[in-house]
N, C-alpha and C positions, 0 to 999 in steps of 0.2 A: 897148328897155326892156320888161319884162313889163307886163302889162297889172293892172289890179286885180284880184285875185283872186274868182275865181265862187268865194261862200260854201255855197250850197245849191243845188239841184236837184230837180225833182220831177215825176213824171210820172202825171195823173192822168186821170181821169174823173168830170167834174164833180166831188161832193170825195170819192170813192175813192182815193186814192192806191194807186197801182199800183206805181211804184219811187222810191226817192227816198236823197240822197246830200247829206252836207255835210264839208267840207274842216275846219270848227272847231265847235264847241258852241255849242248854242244852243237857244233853244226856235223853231224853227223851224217844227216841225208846226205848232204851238198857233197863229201866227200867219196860217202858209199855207192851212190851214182854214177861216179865217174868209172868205181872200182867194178860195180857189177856188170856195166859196157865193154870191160876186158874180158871177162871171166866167159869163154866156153859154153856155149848153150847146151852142144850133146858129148854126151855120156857122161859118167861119173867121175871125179874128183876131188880131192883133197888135197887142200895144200894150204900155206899161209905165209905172208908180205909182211915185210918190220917197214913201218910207215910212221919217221922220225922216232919218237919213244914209245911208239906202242905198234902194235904186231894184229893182222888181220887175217882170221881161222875160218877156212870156209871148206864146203863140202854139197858136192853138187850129186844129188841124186834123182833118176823119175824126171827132170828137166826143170827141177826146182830147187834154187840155190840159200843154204843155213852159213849166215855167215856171223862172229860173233869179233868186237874190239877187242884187247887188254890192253894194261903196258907191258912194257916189254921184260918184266918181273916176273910175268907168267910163265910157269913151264908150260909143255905141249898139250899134256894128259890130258888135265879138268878142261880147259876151252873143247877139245873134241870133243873130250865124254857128253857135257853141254850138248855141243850141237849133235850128237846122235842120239841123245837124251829127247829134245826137242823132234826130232825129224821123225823117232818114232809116235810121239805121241800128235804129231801135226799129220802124218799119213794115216794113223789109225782113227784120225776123228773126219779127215778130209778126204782120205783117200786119193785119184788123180784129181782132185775138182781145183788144184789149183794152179793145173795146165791152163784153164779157162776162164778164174776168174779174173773181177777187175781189180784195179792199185786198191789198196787198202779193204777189200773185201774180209779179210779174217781178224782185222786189226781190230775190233772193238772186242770181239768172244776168243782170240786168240793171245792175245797184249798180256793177259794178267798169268794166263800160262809163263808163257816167257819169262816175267817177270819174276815169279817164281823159282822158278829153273833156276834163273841168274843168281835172284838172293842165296839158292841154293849151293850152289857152284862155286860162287864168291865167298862165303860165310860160314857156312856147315864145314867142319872137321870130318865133320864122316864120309863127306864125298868123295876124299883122297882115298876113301878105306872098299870103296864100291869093287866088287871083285869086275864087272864091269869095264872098269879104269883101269885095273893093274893089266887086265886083259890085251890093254891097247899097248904097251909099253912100247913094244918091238915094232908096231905097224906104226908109230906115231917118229919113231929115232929114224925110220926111212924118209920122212918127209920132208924135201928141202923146204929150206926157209929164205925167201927171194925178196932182194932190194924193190921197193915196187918202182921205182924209178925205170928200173926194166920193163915194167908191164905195161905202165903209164908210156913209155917212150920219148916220144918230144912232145907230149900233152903237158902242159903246165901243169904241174901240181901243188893243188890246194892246201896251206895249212890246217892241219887239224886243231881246230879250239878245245878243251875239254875245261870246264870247269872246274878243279880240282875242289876248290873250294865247296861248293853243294858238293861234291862225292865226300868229302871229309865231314860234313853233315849229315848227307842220308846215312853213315853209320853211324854217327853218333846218336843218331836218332833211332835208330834199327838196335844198335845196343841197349838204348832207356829202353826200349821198347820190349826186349827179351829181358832185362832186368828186372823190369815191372812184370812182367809174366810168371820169370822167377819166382818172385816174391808173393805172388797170388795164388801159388804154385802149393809153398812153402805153408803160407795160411790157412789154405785148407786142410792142408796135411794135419795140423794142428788142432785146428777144428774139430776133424775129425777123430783126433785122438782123444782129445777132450771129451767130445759124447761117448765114446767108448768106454773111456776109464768111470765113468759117468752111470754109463747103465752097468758096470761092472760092480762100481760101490751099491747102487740101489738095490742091485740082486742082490749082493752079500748080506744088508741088510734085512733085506723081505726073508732070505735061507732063513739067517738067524734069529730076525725075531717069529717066527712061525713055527722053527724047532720050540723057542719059547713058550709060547702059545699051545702049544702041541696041533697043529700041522696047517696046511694051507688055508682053512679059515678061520682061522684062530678059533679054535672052541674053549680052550682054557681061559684066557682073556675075554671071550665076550660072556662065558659066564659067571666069571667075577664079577664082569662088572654090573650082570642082572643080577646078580644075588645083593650087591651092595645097592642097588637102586630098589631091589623090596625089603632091604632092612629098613 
């Protein structure tokens, strides 16, 4: 079964957002702003906020914080796996350059990463099966899960909009889309059995009529048919 879908994505420095990626519409900066201004600049953590019906996974390493949405459907695992999925492959292409850069410096060559990742995260069956994932089990059941009302304090907090409607679209559309793949899949397969069976018949026939013939240039056949052209 797929898992709840990861709505947004973001990767920042303290609240620079650096690149950042959502699957349906929302006002998600507006919120994520307010949340990245709480979050700890130094050292590392992990931890995550249930904010109304959806819950907010983050994990700060190197001074640069991977923080990802769900609803609140989601279990712990796939969200972290997610963002430690992501943080490796954002430190091994960026290494610290993104202590320094500016707001939205990796978001144009970094966005479709992400993007990725999530459809990954969200849709693919196999990523509950990552020994990766199973790996976290025990490190993730430690992790308290905080009212962010706490964090926020007496800061007003913003509702979070999400779309649901585009999200119940981009899979429907993400489905035709593997369907049609499928099926293209399927076709060739075909295809290809087809030529197969194809030169399979042609040989048997060339075997056979060439034992006929007596052997690969036909010498019995083409000199019948010289002897019957000087009759």
């Amino acid at each position: 079964m797929p898992a709840s879908p990861i709505l947004y994505s973001v990767i920042a420095r303290n609240t620079t957002i650096l690149c950042e990626q959502a699957s349906t519409s929302g006002n998600f900066t507006t919120v994520v702003s307010r949340i990245l201004a709480r979050i700890p600049s130094g050292g590392e953590a992990r931890q995550a906020y249930v904010y109304d019906a959806y819950v907010f996974y983050y994990l700060t390493v190197r001074g640069i914080t991977f923080l990802a949405i769900t609803d609140e459907k989601s279990g712990r695992r796939l969200p972290f796996a997610f963002l430690d999925d992501v943080r490796d492959k954002f430190f091994a292409r960026y290494g610290d350059g993104g202590n320094s850069a500016r707001a939205y410096a990796m978001n144009e060559e970094f966005a479709r990463v992400l993007l990725q990742a999530m459809d990954f995260y969200s849709n693919d069956p196999s990523a509950d099966k990552l020994s990766s994932v199973k790996r976290q089990v025990d490190d993730v059941k430690g992790i308290m899960v905080q009212n962010i009302d706490k964090v926020l304090g007496n800061q007003e907090k913003i509702e979070l909009l999400v779309d649901k409607t585009d999200a119940l679209e981009s899979n429907a559309v993400r489905f035709k889309k593997s369907s049609k793949q499928l099926k293209n899949v399927m076709w060739w397969k075909n295809v290809k059995l087809m030529l197969c069976l194809g030169f399979v018949i042609i040989f048997i026939i060339f075997v056979i009529s060439a034992a006929a013939c007596g052997g690969l240039t036909y010498p019995n056949c083409g000199h019948d048919s010289s002897n019957s052209t000087k009759t």
